[in-house]
C-alpha positions, 0 to 999 in steps of 0.5 A: 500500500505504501508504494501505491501511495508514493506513486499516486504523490510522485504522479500528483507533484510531476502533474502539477510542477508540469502544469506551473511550467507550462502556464504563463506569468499572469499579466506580466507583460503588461505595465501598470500605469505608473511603473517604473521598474528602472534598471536593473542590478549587476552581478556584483551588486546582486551577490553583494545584496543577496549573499555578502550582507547576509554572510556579514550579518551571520559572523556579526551575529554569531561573535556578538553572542561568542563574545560573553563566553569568549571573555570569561575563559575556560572552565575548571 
């Protein structure tokens, strides 16, 4: 019973996946009165916004809370 079950899931995701593959953006191509989207990011900027902030808020985290125990020295 269990891989009769797998089957009919893996069948559904596969269906489905290939029905949102399949179907186009909803009024996508058509501007709002009023848009300006302006011009886009570069390949720096957007790794520098989506990758090297977050990294850098990361170890500013982690050391901000390393720190208390960093100061009172090891254990007896």
């Amino acid at each position: 019973m269990d891989k009769r079950n797998a089957l009919r899931a893996g069948a559904v995701t596969a269906a489905a996946t290939l029905m949102m593959l399949m179907s186009s953006p909803a009024m996508a191509l058509t501007r709002d009165d009023g848009d300006d989207p302006g011009k886009g990011l570069s390949l720096a900027q957007t790794l520098g916004l989506y990758v090297g902030i977050p990294l850098v808020l990361f170890v500013l985290i982690t050391g901000l809370v390393m720190l208390p125990s960093l100061g009172k020295g090891k254990k007896k």
